[in-house]
C-alpha positions in Angstrom: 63.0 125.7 75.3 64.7 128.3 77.4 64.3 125.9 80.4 66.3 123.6 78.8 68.8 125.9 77.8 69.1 127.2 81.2 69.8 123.3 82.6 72.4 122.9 79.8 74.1 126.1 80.9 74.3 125.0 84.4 75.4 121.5 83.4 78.5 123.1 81.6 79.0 125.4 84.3 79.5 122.3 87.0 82.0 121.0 84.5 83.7 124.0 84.0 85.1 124.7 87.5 83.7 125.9 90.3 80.1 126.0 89.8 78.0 129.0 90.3 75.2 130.5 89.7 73.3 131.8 86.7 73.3 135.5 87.9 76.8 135.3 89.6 78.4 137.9 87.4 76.4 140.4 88.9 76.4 139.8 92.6 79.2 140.9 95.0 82.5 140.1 95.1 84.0 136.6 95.1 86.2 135.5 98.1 88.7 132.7 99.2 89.6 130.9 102.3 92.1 128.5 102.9 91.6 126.3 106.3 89.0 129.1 107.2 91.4 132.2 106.7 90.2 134.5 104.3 93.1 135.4 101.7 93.7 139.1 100.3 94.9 138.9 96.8 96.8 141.2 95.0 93.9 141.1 92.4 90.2 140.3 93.1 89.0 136.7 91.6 87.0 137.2 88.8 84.3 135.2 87.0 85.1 134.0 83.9 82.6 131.6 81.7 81.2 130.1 85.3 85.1 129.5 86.7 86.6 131.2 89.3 89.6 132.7 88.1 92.3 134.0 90.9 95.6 135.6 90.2 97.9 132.7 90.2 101.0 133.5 92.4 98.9 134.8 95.2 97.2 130.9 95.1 99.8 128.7 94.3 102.1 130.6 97.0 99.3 130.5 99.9 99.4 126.9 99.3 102.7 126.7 100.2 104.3 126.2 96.5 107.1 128.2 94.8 106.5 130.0 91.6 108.7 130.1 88.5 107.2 132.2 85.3 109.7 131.8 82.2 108.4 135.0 80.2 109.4 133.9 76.6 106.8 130.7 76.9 104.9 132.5 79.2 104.9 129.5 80.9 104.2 128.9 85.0 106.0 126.3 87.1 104.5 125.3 90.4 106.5 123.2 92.8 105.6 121.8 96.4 107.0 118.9 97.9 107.4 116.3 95.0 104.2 117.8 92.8 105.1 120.1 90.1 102.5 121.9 88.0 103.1 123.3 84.7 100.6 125.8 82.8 101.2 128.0 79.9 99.1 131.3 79.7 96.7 131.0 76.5 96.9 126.9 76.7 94.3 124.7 78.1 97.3 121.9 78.0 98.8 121.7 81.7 100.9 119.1 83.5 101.1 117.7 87.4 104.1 116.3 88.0 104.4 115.4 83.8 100.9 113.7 83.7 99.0 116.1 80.6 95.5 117.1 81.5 93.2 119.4 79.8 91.9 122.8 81.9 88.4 123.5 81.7 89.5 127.7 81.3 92.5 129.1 80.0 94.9 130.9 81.7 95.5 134.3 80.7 96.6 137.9 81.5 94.4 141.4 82.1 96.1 144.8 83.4 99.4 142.9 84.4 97.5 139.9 86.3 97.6 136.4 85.3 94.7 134.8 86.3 94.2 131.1 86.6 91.5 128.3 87.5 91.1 128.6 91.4 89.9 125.0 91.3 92.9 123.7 89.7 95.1 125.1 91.3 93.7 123.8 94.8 93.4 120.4 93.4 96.7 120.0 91.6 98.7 120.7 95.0 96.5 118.4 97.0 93.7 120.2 98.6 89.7 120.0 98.0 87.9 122.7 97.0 84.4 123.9 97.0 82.0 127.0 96.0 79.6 128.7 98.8 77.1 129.8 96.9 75.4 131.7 100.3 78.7 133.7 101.0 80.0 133.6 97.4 83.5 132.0 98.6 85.7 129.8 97.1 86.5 127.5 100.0 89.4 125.6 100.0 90.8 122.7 102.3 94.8 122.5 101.8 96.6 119.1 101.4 97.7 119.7 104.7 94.7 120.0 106.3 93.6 116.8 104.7 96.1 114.9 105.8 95.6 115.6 109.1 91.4 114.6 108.8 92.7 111.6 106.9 95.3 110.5 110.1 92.1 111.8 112.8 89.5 109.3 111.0 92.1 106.8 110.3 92.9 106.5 113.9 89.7 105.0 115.1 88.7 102.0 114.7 85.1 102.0 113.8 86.3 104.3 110.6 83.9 103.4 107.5 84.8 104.2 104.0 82.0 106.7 103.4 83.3 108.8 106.1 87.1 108.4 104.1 86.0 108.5 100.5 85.1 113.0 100.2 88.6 113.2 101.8 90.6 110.9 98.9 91.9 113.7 96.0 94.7 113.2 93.5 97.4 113.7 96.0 96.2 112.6 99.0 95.3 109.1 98.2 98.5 107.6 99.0 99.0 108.6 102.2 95.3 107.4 103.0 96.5 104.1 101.8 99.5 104.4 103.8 97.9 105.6 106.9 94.9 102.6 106.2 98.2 100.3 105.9 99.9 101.5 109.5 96.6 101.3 111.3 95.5 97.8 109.9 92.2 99.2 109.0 90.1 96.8 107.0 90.1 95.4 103.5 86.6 97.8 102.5 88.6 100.8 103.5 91.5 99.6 101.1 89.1 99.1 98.0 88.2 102.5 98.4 91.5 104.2 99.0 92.6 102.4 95.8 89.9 102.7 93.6 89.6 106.2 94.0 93.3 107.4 92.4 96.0 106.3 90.1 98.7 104.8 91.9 102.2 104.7 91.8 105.1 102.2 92.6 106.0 104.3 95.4 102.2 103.1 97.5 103.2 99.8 96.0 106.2 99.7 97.8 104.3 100.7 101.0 102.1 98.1 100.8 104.9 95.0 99.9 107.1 96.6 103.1 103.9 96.2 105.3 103.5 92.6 103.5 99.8 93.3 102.8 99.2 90.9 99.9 95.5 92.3 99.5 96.4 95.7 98.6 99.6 94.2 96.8 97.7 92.4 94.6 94.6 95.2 94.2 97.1 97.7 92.6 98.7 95.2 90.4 95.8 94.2 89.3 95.0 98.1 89.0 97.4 98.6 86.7 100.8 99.5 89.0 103.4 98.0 87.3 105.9 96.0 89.8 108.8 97.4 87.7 109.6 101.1 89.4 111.7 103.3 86.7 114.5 104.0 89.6 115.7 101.2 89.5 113.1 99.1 87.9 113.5 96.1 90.7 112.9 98.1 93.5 109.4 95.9 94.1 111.1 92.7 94.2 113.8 94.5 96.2 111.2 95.5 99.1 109.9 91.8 98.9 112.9 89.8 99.3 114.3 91.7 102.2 113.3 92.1 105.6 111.3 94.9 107.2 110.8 96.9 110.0 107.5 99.2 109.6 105.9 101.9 111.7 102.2 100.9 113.0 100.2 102.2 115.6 98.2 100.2 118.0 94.8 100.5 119.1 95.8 102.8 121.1 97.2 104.8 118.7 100.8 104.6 119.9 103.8 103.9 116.8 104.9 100.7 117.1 107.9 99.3 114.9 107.4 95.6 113.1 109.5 93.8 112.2 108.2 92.3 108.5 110.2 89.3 107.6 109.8 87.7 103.9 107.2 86.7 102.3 107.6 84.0 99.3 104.3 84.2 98.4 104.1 88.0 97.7 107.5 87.5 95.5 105.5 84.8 93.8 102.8 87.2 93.3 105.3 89.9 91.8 106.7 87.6 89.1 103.2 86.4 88.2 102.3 90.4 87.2 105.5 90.7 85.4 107.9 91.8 87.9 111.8 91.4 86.2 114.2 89.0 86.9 116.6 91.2 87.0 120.3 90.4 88.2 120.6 92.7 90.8 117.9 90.8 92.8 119.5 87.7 93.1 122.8 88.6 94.1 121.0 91.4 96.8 119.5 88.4 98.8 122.9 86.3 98.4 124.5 90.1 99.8 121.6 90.1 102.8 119.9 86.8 102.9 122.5 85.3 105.9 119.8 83.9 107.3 117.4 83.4 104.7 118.5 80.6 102.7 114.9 79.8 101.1 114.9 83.7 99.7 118.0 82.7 97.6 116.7 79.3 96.8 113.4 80.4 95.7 114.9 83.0 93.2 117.1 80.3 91.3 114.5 77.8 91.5 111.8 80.7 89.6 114.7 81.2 86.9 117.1 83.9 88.2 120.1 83.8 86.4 122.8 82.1 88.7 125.9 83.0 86.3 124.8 86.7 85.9 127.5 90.0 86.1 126.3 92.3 88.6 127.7 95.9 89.7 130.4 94.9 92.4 128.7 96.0 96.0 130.5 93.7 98.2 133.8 94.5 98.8 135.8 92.1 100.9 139.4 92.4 102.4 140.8 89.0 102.4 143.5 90.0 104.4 142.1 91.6 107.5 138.8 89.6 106.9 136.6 93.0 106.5 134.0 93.2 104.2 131.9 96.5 102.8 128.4 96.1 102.1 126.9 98.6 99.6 123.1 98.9 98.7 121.2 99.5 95.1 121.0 102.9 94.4 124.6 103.9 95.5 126.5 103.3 92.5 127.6 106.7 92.4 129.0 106.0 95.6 130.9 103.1 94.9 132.8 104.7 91.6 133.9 107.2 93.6 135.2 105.2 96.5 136.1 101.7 93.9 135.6 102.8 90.2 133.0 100.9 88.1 133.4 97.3 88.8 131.5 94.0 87.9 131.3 90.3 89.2 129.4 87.6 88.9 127.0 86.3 91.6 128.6 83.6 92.4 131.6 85.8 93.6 129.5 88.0 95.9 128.3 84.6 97.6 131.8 83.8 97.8 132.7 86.9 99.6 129.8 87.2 102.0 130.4 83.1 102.7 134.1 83.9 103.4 133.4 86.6 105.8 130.9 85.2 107.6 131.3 80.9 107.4 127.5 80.4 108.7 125.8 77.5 107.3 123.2 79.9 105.3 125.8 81.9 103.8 127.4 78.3 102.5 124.6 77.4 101.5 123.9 79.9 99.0 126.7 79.0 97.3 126.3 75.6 97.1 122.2 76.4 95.6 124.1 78.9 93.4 126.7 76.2 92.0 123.8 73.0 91.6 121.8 75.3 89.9 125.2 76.3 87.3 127.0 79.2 88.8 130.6 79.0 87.0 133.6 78.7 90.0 136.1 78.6 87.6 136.1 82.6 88.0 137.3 82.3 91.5 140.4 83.1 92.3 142.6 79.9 93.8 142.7 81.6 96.8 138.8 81.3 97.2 138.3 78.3 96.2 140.3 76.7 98.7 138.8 78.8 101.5 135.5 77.7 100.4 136.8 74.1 100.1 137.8 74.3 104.0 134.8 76.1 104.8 132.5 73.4 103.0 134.3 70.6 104.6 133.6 72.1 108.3 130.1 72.8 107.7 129.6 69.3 106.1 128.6 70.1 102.5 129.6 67.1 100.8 127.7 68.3 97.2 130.0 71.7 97.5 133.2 69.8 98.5 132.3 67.6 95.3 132.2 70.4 92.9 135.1 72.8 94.1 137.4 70.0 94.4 136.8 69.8 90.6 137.2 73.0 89.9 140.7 72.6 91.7 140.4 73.5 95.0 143.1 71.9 97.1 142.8 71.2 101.1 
C-alpha cells in the first residue's frame, strides 16, 4: 500500500512542474541556470507541492521579457517579442499570447515575493526547461539558445528528426518549420515540426511564399485555417503573387528565389475554405502584368468580376502616372486620397491604360466575358481602351466597348 502511494505521489509530482524528488524539501538549496549561467535571485526558489517556484520578475526579466504588475488585479503581464503572458496571483487561469491554459501551481505572494512556476515561465517565453536532480538545479535553455541549436542542426544535411524533435517547444516550432523550409530539408523532418505545435497563419504563410504544397497542405489539414484575421485573405494573397525567398544552399550560403505562382496551391486554398474575397481578384488585376492565367484562374473559380474594392490604384490620366498601393495600407491611402471605392473592372482599366501590354488588356477583356459592367467607365476610358484593344488585336474587347459606346 504505501508503495503505491509513494508511485502515485511521484506521478503527480511529474505533472505538477518540475519533478523532484520525494525528500527534496529537505535537501539544500535549489538553483537556476540559464544557458549555463547560474542566476542570483532576489529571493531563493522554493519548493512548493513538488514545483519549483522562483520569484517571478527576476525570471521573466532574465529571459529577456518586460514586466508589468497592475496591483488592484494583482495581475502580471509578461511581454517578449510578440508572446505575452498573463498570470494573476491566487489563479491557476493564465494566458500566452490570449490562448487560456491551466497552471499546475498557483501563483502567489510570501514576505513581499511573488513567486511563480519556474517551469512555466521558461516555457511560455520559448525556452526548455529541465530539473538536475544530482545538482538540484533548475536548468533552463532560453528561446534563444534554441533557435540557434535549431539553425546548427538544420544546416546539415544528414539532419534526422529525432535529433530535431527534444528541441520543438511552443514557441520555437515555427521557426523550425521555417528554418526546415529555407534549407529544403525533407518531408519526415516536416511531419515532425508540424505535428509537434499548434500552428498559426503566420507558418502558413511561410510555407505558401516558399511554394511548399506538402507542408501547405499538412497544416491545413492540421487545422490552420487559410483565412488570417489581418486581413483574412492574406493566404490567397501570398499565393497569387510572386515571391522571392531566402534559402541557403548546401553550403549553407543565403540565396534569394525567386517563387513565381503556383495555381495548384491556390487551388488547394479554396478547396480548405480559403475566401473569395474581392480584394484578391482585383490584387492580381493591380500586379498580375504578366500573369494573365492568375487573373483568369480566379474568375473562372467564381471571383466576383463586378465587385467594389477599396480604391489602391490611383492613375493620373493626364501625365500618364499611376500609384500602386498594397492591402494593409488603407490608412495610408485615407490620409493621402480619403476613403474611396471602385469596381474591379476600373482598376484593370487603370493599370491597362498605363501600361498597354497585352496581359494587362487581357485582364480586361477576361474581366468583361466573364460580366464586369463597363458602363461605369468614364467616356474617356472607354475610348482609350477601345484604341488600345484595337492595337493589340482584341476583337472580343473591341466588340463589347464599342457597345458600351466607346467611339474611335
Amino acid at each position: 500500500m504505501k508503495k503505491s502511494i509513494v508511485v502515485l505521489i511521484v506521478l503527480l509530482l511529474s505533472i505538477a512542474g518540475i519533478s523532484v524528488p520525494a525528500h527534496a524539501a529537505t535537501s539544500n538549496a535549489i538553483s537556476v541556470t540559464i544557458d549555463g549561467k547560474k542566476q542570483s535571485f532576489s529571493s531563493s526558489p522554493v519548493l512548493k507541492d513538488g514545483s519549483v517556484m522562483v520569484p517571478f520578475r527576476n525570471l521573466f526579466e532574465a529571459l529577456g521579457a518586460t514586466i508589468d504588475y497592475e496591483p488592484n488585479t494583482r495581475t502580471i503581464t509578461a511581454t517578449k517579442d510578440w508572446i505575452i503572458v498573463v498570470l494573476q496571483i491566487g489563479s491557476k487561469e493564465a494566458t500566452i499570447s490570449e490562448k487560456p491554459l491551466i497552471l499546475t501551481q498557483v501563483p502567489y505572494t510570501d514576505k513581499g515575493v511573488t513567486y511563480v512556476p519556474a517551469r512555466f515561465v521558461g516555457e511560455a517565453l520559448g525556452g526548455i526547461v529541465d530539473w538536475d536532480s544530482k545538482s538540484r538545479t533548475v536548468v533552463v535553455k532560453s528561446a534563444k539558445s534554441v533557435n540557434t541549436d535549431l539553425q546548427s542542426l538544420m544546416s546539415k544535411s544528414d539532419v534526422s528528426p529525432s535529433a530535431i524533435k527534444p528541441l520543438l517547444t511552443s514557441q520555437s516550432f515555427e521557426y523550425a518549420l521555417l528554418l526546415a523550409l529555407q534549407y529544403g530539408r525533407s518531408n519526415a523532418i516536416i511531419d515532425v515540426i508540424i505535428e509537434s505545435g499548434s500552428a498559426s497563419d503566420f507558418i502558413l504563410r511561410d510555407a505558401i511564399a516558399h511554394r511548399h504544397k506538402y507542408a501547405i497542405e499538412k497544416l491545413l489539414k492540421k487545422g490552420v485555417s487559410p483565412n488570417a484575421e489581418q486581413p483574412k485573405d492574406m493566404a490567397l494573397l501570398f499565393a497569387t503573387e510572386d515571391w522571392k525567398v531566402r534559402t541557403y544552399d548546401a553550403s549553407g550560403k543565403a540565396v534569394d528565389v525567386e517563387k513565381p505562382v503556383d495555381l495548384s496551391i491556390v487551388e488547394l486554398l479554396l478547396e480548405y475554405g480559403a475566401e473569395k474575397t474581392p480584394d484578391i481578384l482585383a490584387n492580381a488585376v493591380k500586379y498580375s502584368f504578366f500573369n494573365h492565367e492568375v487573373v483568369a484562374f480566379l474568375l473562372e473559380n467564381g471571383f466576383d468580376p463586378n465587385a467594389s474594392v477599396f480604391k489602391r490604384v490611383f492613375y493620373n490620366q493626364a501625365t500618364n502616372g499611376i500609384r500602386f498601393y498594397s492591402v494593409g495600407q488603407e490608412e495610408l491611402i485615407m490620409k493621402e486620397h480619403g476613403e474611396q471605392y471602385e469596381t474591379i473592372i476600373e482598376t484593370a482599366a487603370a493599370v491597362a491604360s498605363w501600361n498597354p501590354d497585352i496581359v494587362a488588356l487581357k485582364n480586361v477583356d477576361a474581366l468583361v466575358k466573364h460580366g464586369a459592367d463597363i458602363s461605369v467607365l468614364s467616356q474617356e476610358m472607354l475610348d482609350r481602351l477601345l484604341y488600345l484593344a484595337k492595337w493589340k488585336e482584341l476583337p472580343e474587347l473591341v466588340q463589347a466597348l464599342q457597345a458600351a459606346g466607346a467611339n474611335s
